[in-house]
DONU-358767 format. One record per residue: x, y, z of N, C-alpha, C, CB in turn. Coordinates in pm, whole numbers, padded with zeros to 5 digits, always signed. Glycine has a CB too. Example, Ala and Ser with C-alpha at 12.3 -4.5 7.8 and 13.67 -1.06 7.14 Angstrom:
+01319-00569+00780+01230-00450+00780+01320-00330+00780+01131-00447+00905;+01285-00225+00708+01367-00106+00714+01290+00003+00787+01408-00060+00572;
***
This chain:
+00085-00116+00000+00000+00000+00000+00090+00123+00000-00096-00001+00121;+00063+00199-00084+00167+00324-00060+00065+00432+00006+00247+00392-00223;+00151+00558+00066+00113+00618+00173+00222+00767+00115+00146+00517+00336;+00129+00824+00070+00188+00971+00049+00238+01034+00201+00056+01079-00024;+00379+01002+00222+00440+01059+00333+00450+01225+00317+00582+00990+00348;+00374+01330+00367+00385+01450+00344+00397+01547+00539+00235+01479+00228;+00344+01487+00620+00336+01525+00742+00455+01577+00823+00285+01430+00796;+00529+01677+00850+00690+01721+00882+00678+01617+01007+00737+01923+00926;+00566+01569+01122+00620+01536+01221+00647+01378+01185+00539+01576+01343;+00551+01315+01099+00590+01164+01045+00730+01139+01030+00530+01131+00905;+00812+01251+00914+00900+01214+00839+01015+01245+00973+00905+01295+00683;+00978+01363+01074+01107+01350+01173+01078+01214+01260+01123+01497+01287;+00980+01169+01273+00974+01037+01394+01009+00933+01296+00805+00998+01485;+00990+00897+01158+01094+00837+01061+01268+00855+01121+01069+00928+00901;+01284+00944+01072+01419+00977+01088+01494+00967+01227+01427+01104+01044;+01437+00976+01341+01463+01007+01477+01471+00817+01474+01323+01121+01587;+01388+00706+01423+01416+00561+01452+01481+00513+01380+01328+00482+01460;+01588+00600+01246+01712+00538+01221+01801+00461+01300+01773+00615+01188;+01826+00477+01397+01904+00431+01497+01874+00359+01610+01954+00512+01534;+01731+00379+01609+01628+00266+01700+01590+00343+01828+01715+00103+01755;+01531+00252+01855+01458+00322+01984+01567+00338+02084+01329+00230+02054;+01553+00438+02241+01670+00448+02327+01608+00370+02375+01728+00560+02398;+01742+00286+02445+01750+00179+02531+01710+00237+02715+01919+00116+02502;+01602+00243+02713+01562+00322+02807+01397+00208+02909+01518+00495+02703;+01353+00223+03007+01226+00194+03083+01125+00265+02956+01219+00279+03265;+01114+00353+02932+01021+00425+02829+01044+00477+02697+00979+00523+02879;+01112+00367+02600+01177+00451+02497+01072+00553+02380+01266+00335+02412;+00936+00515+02400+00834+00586+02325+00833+00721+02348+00709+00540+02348;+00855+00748+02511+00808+00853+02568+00943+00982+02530+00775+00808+02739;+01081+00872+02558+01215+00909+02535+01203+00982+02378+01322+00767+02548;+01176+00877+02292+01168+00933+02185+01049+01051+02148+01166+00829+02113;+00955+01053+02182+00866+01166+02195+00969+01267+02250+00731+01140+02293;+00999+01293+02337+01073+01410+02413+01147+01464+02357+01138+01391+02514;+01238+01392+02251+01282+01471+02131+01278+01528+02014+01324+01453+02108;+01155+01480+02016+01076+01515+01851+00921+01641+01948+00973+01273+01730;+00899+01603+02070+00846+01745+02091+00696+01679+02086+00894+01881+01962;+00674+01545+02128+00536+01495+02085+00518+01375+02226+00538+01414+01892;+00451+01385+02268+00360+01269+02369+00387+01134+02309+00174+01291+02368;+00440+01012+02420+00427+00962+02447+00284+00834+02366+00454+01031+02538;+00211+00920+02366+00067+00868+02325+00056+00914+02156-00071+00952+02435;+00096+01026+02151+00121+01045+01961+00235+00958+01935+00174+01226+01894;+00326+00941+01979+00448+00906+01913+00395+00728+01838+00599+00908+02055;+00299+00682+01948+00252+00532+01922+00171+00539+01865+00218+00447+02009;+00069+00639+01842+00001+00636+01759+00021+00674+01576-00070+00696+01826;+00101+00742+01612+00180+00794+01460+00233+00657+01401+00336+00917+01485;+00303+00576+01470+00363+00466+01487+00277+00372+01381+00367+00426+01642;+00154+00331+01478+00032+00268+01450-00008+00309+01321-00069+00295+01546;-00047+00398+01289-00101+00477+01216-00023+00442+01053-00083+00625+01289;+00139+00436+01083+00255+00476+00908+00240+00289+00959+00509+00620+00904;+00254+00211+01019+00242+00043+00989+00114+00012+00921+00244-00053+01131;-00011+00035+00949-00135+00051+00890-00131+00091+00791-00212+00112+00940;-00073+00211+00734-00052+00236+00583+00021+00144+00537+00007+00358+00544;+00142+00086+00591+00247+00029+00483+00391+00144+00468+00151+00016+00310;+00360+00240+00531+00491+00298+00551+00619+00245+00601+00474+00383+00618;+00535+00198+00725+00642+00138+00792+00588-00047+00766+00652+00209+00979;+00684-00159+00750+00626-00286+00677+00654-00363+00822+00717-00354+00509;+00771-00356+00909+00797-00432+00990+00861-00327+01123+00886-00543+00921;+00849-00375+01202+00871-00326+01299+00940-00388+01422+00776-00287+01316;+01083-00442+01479+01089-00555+01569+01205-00498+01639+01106-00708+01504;+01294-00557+01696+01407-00558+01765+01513-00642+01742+01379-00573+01872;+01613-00542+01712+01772-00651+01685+01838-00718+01808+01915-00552+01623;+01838-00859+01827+01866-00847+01997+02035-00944+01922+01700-00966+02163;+02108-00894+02036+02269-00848+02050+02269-01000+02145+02323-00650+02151;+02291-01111+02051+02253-01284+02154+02426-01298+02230+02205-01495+01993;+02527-01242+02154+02637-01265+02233+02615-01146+02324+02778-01273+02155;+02597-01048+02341+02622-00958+02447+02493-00997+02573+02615-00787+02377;+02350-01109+02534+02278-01187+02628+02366-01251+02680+02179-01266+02586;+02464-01327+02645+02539-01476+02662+02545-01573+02587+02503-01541+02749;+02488-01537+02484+02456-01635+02378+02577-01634+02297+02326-01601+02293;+02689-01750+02310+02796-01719+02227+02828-01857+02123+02926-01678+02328;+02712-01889+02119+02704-02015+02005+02578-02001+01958+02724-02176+02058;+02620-01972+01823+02479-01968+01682+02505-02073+01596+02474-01816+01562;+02407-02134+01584+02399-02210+01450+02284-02202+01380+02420-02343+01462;+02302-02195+01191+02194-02212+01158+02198-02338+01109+02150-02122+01086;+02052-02399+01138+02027-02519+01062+01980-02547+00978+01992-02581+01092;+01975-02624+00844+01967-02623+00739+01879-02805+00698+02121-02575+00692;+01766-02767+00633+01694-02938+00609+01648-02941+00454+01525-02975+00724;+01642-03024+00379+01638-03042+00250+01473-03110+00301+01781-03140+00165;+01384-03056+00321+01257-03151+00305+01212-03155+00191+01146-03122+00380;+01092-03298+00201+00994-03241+00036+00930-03122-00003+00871-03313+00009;+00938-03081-00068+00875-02954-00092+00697-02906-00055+00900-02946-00240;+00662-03025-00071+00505-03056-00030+00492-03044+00144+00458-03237-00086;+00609-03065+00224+00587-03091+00338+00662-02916+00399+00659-03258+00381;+00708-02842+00316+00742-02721+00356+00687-02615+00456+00745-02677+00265;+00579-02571+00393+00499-02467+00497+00465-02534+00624+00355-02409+00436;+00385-02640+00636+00362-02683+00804+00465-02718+00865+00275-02798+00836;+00655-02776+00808+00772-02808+00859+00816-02690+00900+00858-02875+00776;+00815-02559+00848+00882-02404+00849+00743-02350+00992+00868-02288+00625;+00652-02362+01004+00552-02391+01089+00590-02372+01229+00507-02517+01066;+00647-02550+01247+00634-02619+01316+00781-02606+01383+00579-02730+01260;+00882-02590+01311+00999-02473+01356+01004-02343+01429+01047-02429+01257;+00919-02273+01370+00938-02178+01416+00845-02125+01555+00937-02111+01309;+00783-02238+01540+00698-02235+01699+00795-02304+01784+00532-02329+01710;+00890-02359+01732+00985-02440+01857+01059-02287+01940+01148-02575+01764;+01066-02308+02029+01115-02214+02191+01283-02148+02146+01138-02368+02382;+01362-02272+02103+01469-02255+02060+01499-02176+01908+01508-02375+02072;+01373-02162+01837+01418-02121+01702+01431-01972+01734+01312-02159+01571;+01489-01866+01661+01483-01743+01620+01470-01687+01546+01528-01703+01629;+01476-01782+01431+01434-01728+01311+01411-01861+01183+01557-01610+01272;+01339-01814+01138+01328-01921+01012+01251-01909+00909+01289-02039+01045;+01339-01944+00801+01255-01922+00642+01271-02005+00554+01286-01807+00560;+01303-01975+00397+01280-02084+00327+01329-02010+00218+01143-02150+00326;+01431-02108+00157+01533-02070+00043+01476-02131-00114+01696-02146+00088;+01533-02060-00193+01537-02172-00326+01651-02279-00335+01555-02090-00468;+01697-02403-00372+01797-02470-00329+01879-02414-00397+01798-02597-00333;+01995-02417-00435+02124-02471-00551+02187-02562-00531+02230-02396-00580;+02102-02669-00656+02134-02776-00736+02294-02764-00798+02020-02779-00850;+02342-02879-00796+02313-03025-00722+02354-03009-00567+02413-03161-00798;+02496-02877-00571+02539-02896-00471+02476-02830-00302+02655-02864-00516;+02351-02743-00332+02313-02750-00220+02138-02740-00214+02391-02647-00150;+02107-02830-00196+01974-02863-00173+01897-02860-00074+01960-02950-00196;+01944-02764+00013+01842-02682+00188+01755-02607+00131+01935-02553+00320;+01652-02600+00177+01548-02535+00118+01473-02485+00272+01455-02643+00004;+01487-02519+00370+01437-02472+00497+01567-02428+00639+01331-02606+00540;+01573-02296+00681+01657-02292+00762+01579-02255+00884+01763-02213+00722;+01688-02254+00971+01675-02197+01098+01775-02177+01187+01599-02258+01157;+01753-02070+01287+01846-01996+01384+01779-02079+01506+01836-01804+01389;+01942-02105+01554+01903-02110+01710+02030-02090+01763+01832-02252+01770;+01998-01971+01900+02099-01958+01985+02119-02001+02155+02111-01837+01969;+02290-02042+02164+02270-02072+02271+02386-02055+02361+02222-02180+02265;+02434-02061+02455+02536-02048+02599+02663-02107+02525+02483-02159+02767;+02661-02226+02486+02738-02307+02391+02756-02377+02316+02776-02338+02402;+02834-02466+02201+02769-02539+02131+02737-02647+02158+02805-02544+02049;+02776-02711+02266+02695-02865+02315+02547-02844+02351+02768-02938+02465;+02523-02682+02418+02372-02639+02430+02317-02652+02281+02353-02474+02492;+02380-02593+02212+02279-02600+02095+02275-02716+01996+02299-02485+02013;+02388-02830+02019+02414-02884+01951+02278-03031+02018+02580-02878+01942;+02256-03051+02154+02153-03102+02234+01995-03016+02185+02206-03073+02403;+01973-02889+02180+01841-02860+02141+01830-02905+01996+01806-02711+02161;+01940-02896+01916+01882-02921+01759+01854-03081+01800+02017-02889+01597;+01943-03180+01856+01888-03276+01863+01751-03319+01915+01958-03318+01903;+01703-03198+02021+01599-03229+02091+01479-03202+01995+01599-03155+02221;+01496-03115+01859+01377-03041+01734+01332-03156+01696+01433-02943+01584;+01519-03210+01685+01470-03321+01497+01403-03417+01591+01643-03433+01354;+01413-03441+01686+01358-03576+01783+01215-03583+01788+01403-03570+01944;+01163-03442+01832+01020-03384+01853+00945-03374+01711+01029-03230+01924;+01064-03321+01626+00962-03328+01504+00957-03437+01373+00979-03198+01442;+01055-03527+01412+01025-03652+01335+01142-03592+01229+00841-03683+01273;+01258-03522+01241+01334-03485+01101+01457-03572+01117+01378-03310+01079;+01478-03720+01186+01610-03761+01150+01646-03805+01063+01654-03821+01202;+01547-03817+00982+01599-03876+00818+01625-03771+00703+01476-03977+00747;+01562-03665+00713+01605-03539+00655+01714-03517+00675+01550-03438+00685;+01802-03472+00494+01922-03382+00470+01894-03278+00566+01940-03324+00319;+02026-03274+00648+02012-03114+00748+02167-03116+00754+01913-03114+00947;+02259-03005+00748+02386-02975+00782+02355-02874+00945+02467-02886+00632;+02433-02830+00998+02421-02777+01117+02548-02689+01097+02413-02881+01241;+02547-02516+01066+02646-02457+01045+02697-02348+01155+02624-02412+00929;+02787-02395+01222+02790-02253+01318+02887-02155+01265+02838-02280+01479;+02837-02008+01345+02884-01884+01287+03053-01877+01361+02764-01740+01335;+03157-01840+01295+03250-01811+01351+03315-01621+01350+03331-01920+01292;+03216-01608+01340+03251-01420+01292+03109-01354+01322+03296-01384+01081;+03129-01268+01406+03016-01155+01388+03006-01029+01337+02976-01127+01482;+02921-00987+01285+02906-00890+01190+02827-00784+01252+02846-00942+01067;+02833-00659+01247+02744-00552+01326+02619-00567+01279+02784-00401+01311;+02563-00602+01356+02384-00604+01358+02368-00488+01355+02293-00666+01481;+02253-00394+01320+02147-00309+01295+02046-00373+01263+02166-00220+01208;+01925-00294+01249+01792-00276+01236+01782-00214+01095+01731-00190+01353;+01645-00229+01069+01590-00151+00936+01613-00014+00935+01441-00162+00916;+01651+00040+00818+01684+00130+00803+01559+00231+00747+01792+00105+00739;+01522+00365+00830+01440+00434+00740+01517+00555+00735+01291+00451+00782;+01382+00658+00634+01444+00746+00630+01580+00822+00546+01447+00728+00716;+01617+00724+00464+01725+00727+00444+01752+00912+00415+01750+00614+00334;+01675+00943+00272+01605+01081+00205+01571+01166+00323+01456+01053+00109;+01530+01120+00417+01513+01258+00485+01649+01306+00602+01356+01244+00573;+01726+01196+00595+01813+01260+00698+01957+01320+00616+01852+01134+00824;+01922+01320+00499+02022+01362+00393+01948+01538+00335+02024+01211+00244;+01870+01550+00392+01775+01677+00347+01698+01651+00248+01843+01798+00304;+01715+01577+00188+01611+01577+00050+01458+01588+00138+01625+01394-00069;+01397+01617+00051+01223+01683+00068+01161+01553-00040+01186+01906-00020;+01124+01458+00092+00998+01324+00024+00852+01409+00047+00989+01126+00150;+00798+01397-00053+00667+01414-00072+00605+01292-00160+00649+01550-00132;+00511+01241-00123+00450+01140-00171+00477+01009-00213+00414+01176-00239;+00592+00999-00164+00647+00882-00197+00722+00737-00072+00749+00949-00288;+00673+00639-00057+00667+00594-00019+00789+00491-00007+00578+00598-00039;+00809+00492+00195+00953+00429+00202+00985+00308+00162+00997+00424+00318;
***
């Protein structure tokens, strides 16, 4: 849905969540206080540009090594293709997942078509919950590799705004 962004206070509360919310007890209110707006507008403005489609997603980047989380792996399963959506499902309702989606393969040499994140304390922790998935969900006969990360990369969040914190003047056009 596009959403003629024209409102000066939209495009500064755009621009003001480049960098995310402050890490604060009240970051709505925090962020209101600098843009000069309540607490109660700031969420509603909020509400309001997701409802259009301005804004598409909205979540939190969470920092799993600076939790304690210093073993990631993603896991990787070649299912039938027919059995996809309720397997990607049924993952991602598991406690341990964090994330999970669904690839196109590349043939011959890699044929995963369903992944998933899970983090944990260490890798015998995580290397015991993936065992505890495939157990629960019937996947020990499924192609699955198990890849852990050895490098981290600076996380951020979605980026808005880009046009307005450069000065350009958006009118009607949608982020």
């Amino acid at each position: 849905m596009s959403h003629a962004l024209t409102d000066p206070r939209d495009l500064a509360l755009i621009a003001a969540l480049r960098d995310g919310l402050p890490l604060c007890a009240t970051p709505y209110r925090a962020l209101g206080a600098g843009l000069g707006m309540s607490e109660a507008e700031v969420l509603g403005r909020l509400r309001s540009l997701c409802d259009s489609g301005v804004i598409r997603r909205f979540g939190a980047v969470v920092r799993h090594h600076e939790a304690g989380y210093a073993a990631n792996a993603m896991v990787v399963f070649a299912p039938p293709e027919a059995t996809i959506p309720a397997l990607g499902k049924a993952l991602a309702d598991e406690e341990a997942v964090t994330l999970c989606y669904r690839r196109a393969p590349s043939l011959p040499d890699w044929p995963y078509t369903l992944y998933c994140m899970i983090h944990g304390r260490s890798r015998d922790a995580v290397l015991a919950e993936i065992d505890a998935i495939v157990a629960r969900q019937g996947l020990a006969d499924l192609p699955r590799q198990v890849l852990f990360s050895r490098r981290r990369f600076k996380q951020t969040a979605g980026r808005y705004g880009r046009a307005m914190t450069e000065g350009a003047r958006v009118v009607g056009e949608a982020l």
